[in-house]
C-alpha positions as CSV (number, residue, x, y, z in Angstrom):
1,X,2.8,74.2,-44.9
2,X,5.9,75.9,-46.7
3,X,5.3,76.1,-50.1
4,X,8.4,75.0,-52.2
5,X,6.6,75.8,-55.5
6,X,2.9,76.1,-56.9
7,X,2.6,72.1,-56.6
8,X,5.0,71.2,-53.7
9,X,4.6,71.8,-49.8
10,X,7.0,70.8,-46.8
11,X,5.0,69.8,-43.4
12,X,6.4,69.5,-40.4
13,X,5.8,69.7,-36.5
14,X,6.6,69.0,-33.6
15,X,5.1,68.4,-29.7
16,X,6.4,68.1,-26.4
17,X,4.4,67.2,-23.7
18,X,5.5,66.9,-19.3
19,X,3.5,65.6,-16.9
20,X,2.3,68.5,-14.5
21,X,2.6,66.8,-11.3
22,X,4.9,64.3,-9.7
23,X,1.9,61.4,-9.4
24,X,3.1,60.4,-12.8
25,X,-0.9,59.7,-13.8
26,X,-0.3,63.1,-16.1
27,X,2.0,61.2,-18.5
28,X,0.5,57.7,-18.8
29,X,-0.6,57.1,-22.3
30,X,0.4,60.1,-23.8
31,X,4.0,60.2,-25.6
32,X,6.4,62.7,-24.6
33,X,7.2,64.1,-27.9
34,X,5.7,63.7,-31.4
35,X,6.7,64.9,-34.6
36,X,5.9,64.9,-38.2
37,X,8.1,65.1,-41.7
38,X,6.4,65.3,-45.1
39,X,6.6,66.5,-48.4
40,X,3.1,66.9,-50.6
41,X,2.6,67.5,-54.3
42,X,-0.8,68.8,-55.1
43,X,-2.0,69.1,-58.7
44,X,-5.9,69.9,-60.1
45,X,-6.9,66.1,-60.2
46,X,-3.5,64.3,-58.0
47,X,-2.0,64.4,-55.1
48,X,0.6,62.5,-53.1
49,X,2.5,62.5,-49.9
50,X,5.3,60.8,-48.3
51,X,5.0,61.4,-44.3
52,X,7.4,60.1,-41.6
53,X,6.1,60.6,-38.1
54,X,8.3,60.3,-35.1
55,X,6.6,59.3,-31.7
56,X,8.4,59.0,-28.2
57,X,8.3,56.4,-25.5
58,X,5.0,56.0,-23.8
59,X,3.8,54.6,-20.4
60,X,1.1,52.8,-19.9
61,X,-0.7,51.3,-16.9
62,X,-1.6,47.6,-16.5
63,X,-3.4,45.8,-14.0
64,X,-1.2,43.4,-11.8
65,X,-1.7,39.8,-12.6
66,X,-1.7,38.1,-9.2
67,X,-3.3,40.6,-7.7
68,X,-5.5,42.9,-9.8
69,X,-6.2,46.1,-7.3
70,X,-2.3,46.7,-8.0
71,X,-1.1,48.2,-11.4
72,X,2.1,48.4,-12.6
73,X,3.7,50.8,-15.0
74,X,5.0,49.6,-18.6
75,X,6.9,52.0,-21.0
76,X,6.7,51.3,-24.6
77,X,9.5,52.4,-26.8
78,X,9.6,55.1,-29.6
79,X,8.9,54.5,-33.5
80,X,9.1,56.0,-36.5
81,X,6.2,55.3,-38.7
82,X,6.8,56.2,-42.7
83,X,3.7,56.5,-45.1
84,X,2.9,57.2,-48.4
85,X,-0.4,58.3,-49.9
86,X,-2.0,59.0,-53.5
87,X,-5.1,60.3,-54.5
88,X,-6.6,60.8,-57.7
89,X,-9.7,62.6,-58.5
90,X,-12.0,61.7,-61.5
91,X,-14.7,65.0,-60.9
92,X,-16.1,66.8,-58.4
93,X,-18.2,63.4,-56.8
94,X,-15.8,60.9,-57.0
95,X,-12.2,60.0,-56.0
96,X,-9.6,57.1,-55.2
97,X,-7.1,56.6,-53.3
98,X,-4.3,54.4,-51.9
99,X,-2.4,54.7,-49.0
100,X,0.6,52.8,-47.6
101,X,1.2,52.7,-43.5
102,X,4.1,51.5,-41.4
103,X,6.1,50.8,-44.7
104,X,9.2,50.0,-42.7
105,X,7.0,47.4,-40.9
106,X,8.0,48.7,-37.0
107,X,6.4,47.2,-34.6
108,X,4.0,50.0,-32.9
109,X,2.3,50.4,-30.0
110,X,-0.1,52.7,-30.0
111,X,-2.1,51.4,-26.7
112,X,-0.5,48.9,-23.9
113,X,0.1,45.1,-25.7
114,X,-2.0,46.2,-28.8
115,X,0.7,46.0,-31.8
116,X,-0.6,47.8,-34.3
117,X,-0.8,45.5,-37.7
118,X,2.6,45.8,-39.7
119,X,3.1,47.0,-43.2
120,X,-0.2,47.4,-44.7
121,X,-2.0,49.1,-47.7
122,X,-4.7,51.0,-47.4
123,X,-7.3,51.5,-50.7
124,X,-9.6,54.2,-50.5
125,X,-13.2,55.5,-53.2
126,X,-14.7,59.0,-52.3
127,X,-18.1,59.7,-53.2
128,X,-19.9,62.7,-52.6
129,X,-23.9,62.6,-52.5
């Protein structure tokens, strides 16, 4: 985190990942880079971010179709994936929360021929026992 003032913070990172042999296996579900944009104001009972996460291409392995002791590889393209998320605090038991995924409604893959859903909205209550 890099504070910008008392309330604000900038996140970011980054990784970059190479498959350490040339039998390919090394890289296969696992993106080449990822990285991560967001800006978070923090206050005694609120907080709220706005993240954008970058992810590479990824390969994946599938089984062949006519004959399934063959697999094939399948690459998957990059996305970008922009969220927001609030929080509010009522005391130290309970808190709610709302968060917003995939605004820009991208169609991910996170595993092979699994979209992840669209734009969706996520509603969150903490309690602590």
């Amino acid at each position: 985190d890099w504070r910008i003032s008392d309330k604000v913070s900038f996140q970011s990172g980054i990784l970059f990942r190479s498959a350490k042999s040339s039998n390919f296996s090394d890289a296969l579900y696992m993106p080449a880079y990822e990285a991560l944009i967001a800006l978070k104001y923090t206050s005694s009972k609120f907080q709220a971010r706005v993240k954008c996460d970058f992810v590479g291409e990824q390969y994946f392995s599938e089984m062949g179709v006519d004959n399934p002791l063959v697999s094939t590889i399948v690459k998957a393209d990059g996305y970008v994936n922009l969220g927001v998320e609030c929080n509010y605090k009522f005391n130290e038991k309970m808190s709610f929360g709302i968060e917003a995924r995939n605004i820009t409604n991208s169609e991910i893959y996170e595993f092979n021929h699994y979209k992840s859903i669209g734009a969706n909205l996520l509603a969150k209550i903490n309690l602590k026992f």
